[in-house]
N, C-alpha and C positions, 0 to 999 in steps of 0.2 A: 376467312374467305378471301380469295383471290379475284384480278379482274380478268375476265375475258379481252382480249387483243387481238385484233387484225391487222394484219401486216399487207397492204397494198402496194402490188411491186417486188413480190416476195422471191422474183429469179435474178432480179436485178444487179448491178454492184449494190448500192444501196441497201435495198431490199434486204441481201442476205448478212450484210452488217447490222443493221437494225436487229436481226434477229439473233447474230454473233453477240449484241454488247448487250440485248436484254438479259441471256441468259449470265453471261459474263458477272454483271452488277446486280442479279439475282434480285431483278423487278419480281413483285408479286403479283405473279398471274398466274392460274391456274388455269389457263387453256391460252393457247397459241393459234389463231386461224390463218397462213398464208395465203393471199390470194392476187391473182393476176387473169390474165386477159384469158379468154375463152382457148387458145389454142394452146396454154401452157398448163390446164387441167390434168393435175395427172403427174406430172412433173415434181420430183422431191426433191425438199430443201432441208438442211440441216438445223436444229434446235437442239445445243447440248448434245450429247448423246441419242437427243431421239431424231427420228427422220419423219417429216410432217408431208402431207400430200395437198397440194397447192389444188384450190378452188378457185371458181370463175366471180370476179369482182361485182359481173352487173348482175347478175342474179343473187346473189349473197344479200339477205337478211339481218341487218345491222340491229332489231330488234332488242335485242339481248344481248351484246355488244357496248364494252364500255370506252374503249380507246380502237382507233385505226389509225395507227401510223403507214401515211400516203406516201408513197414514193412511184406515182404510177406515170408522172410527169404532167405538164399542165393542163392537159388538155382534157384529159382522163379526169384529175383533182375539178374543175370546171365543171364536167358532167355530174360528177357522182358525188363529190364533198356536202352542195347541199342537201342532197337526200340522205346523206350518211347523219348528217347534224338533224336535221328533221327526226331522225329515229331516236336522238338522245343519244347519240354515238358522239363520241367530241373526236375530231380528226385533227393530226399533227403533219400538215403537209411541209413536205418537202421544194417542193414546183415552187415558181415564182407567181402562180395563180391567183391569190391571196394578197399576198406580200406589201402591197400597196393599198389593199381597201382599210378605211375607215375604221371597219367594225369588225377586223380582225387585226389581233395580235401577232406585230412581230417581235420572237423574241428569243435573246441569249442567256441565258439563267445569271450567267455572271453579269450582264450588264445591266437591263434592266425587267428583273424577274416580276416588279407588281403590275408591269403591262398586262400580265395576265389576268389580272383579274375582269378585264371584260371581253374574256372567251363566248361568256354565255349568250352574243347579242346573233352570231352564227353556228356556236358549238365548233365553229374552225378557229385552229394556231398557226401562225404562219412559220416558219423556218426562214433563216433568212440565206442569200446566196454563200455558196461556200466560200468565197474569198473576202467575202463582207464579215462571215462570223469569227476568222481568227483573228480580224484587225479589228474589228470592236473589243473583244475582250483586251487585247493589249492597251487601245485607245481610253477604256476607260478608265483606270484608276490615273492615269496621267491628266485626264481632262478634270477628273476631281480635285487636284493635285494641284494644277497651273492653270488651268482654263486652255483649249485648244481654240485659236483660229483658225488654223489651216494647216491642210494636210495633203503630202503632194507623195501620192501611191503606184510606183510601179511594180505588175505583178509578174511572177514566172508561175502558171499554172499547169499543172501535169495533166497529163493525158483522160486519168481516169475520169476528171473532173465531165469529159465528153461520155462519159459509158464506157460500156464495153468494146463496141466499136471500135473507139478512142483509141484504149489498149492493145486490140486486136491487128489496128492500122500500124501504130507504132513499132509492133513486133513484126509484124509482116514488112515492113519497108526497113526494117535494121537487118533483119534476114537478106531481103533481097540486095541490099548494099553490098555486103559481104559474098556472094554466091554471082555480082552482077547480073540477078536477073532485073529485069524492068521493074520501074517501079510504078504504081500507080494511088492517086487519092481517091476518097471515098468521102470518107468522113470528115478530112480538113480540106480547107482549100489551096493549100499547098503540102508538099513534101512535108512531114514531122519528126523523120528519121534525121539526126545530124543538123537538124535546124530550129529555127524558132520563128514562130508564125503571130505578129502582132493585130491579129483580127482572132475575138471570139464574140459569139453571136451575131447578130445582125448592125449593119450600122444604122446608122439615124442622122436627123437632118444636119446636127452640128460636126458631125464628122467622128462622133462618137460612136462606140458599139454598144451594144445594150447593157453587155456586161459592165463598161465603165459608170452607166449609166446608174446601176442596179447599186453602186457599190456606193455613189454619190445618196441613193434615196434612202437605200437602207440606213446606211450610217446616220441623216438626217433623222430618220423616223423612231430608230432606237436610240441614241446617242444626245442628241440636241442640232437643230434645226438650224442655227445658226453655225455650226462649223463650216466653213467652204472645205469644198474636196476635191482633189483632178486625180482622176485614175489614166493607169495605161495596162492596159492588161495584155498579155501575151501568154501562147500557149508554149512549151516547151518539151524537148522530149523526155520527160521522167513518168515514169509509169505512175505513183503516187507522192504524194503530198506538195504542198502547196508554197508558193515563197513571196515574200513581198520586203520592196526595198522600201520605209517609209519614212519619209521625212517631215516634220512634223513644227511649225511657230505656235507658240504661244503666248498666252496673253499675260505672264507672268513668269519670272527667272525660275529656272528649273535647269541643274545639273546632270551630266550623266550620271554622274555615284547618288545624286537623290533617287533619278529614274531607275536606277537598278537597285535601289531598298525599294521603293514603292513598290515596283512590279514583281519584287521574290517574294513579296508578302498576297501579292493579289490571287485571288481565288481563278484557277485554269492558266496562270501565268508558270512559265520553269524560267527563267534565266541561265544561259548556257554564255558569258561572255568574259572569255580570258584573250589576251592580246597576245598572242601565241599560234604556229600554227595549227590547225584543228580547234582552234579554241572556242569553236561556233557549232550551230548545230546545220544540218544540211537534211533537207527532202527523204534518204534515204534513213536516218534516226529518225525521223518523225515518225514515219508508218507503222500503222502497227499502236500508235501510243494514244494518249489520251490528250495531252500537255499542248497548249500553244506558246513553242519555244518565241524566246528572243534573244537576240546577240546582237554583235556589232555596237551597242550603245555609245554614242557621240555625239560632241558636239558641232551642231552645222554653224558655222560663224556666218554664214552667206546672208541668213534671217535672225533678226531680231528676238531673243529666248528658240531660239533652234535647235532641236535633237534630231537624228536620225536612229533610226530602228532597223533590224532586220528581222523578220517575223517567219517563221514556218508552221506550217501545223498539215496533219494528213488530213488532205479535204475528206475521205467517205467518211473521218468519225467527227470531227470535229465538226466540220464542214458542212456533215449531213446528219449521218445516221446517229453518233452521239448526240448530238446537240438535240435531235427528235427526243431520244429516250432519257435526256436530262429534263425536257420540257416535260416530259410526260408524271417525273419523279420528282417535279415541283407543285403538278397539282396533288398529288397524292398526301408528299410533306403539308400542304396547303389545307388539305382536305377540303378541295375543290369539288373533287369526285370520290363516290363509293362506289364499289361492285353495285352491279346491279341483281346481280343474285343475293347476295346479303339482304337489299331495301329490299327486294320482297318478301 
């Protein structure tokens, strides 16, 4: 017997990858529910070969209902997650809703998968931000490794990382470049066509954006509390996947020929680093993949035990939607959760 699943956010980017890599990695579920907001009822989404007809979230009966992977955004995950847990439904949010409470779990399966065991105190998972989850899995077998003080992160995030919009701006202002017609923003605060934009989210009082922010707590919360972190995040024009330049002191000597066995060996790590041209991996090999590449391996002489890293991974799977339906396939290995049609 199979679990019943709900996919929240199921027109989404997100959303419809969620439902790309359960089929993909051939989760055991015998029913598929997509659902999204009252005006996208009706609305078909792709599952495998079959085509599913998207229902409305707030009326939806989470009863009989074993998993809802959320991707409906935060504010939506806010409303409805606790009454989804209240029904015995465990939700795997996506949003940054979560992310920070107490008595919800955040978490990377390769980093620190027994966080999960106290799911049970909301029946909510948290997902952590996409640029936070390829650079913990890198981060971790190193910090097993060496111990990590400090870690100094600039990111190059792609478009999609904003949605659909995101994408849809990005291609509308490359067209309009090209054709000279005017351009106009929407969705960034500046032009995204041909440039690079060093604001994503909102800022805050230290002169940080939230996302820098996000990437500081996360790391804290899953990783270890004491690493210091400085992020700079920027968006850039690449339709998908994700890049980060990272440099990285530690609190004990570590090679780059050490750092490149540890990390060929580490679970969700590829190592792509030959000193050669091409000898790296780039945003556009990422997509599409599962892997959070690394290259460039070096040593930084500037700090004291100093590596720097170059990190890529395609944020909707890694980033987002894989990383949901890894979580979702550790409680199951875990035997966290049964169907609930079976326990009856």
């Amino acid at each position: 017997m199979g679990f019943k699943i709900a996919v929240a956010g199921a027109t989404g980017n997100v959303g419809r990858e969620m439902l790309n890599i359960l089929e993909e990695r051939g989760f055991p579920a015998d029913e598929i529910v997509p659902l999204a907001s009252r005006r996208s009822v009706g609305t078909e989404v792709s599952y495998g070969d079959k085509t599913l007809k998207v229902k409305a979230l707030d009326a939806y009966d989470f009863s009989d209902t074993d998993l809802c992977l959320m991707s409906a955004g935060g504010t939506i995950s806010k409303e409805h997650s606790p009454r989804i847990g209240r029904q015995g439904c465990v939700v795997i949010d996506n949003s940054s809703a979560w992310r920070y409470d107490a008595d919800v779990p955040l978490i990377v399966p390769e980093v620190n998968p027994d966080a999960i065991d106290g799911f049970g105190k909301k029946n909510i998972i948290a997902n952590p931000n996409c640029s936070t989850a390829q650079l913990v899995v890198a981060l971790k077998p190193l910090h097993e490794a060496a111990g990590i003080k400090r870690v100094v992160v600039s990111t190059y995030q792609s478009v999609s990382g904003a949605g659909k919009d995101g994408m849809d701006e990005l291609f509308e202002q490359t067209r309009a470049v090209f054709v000279a017609d005017p351009i106009s923003n929407k969705k960034f605060t500046k032009r995204i066509a041909f440039n690079v934009i060093p604001h994503i989210d909102v800022f805050m009082e230290d002169g940080s954006t939230k996302e820098e922010w996000k990437m500081v707590a996360e790391t804290k919360k899953m990783l270890d509390p004491k690493i210091r972190l400085f992020a700079t995040c920027v968006r850039v024009p690449v339709f998908i996947g994700h890049s980060e330049a990272v440099n990285i002191e530690f609190e004990r000597p570590i090679t780059p020929d050490e750092a490149r066995d540890i990390l060929r060996e580490a679970p969700g790590c590829l190592v792509v680093d030959k000193h050669e041209d091409g000898g790296y991996v780039t945003p556009v090999e990422s997509a599409g993949e599962d892997a959070t590449y690394i290259s460039r391996i070096r040593e930084d002489a500037t700090a004291e035990n100093g590596l720097a890293l170059w990190v890529v991974s395609d944020n909707l799977r890694k980033g987002a939607a894989l990383n949901t339906v890894q979580i979702a396939e550790l409680l199951v290995a875990r035997g966290l959760i049964t169907p609930k049609k079976q326990a009856a």
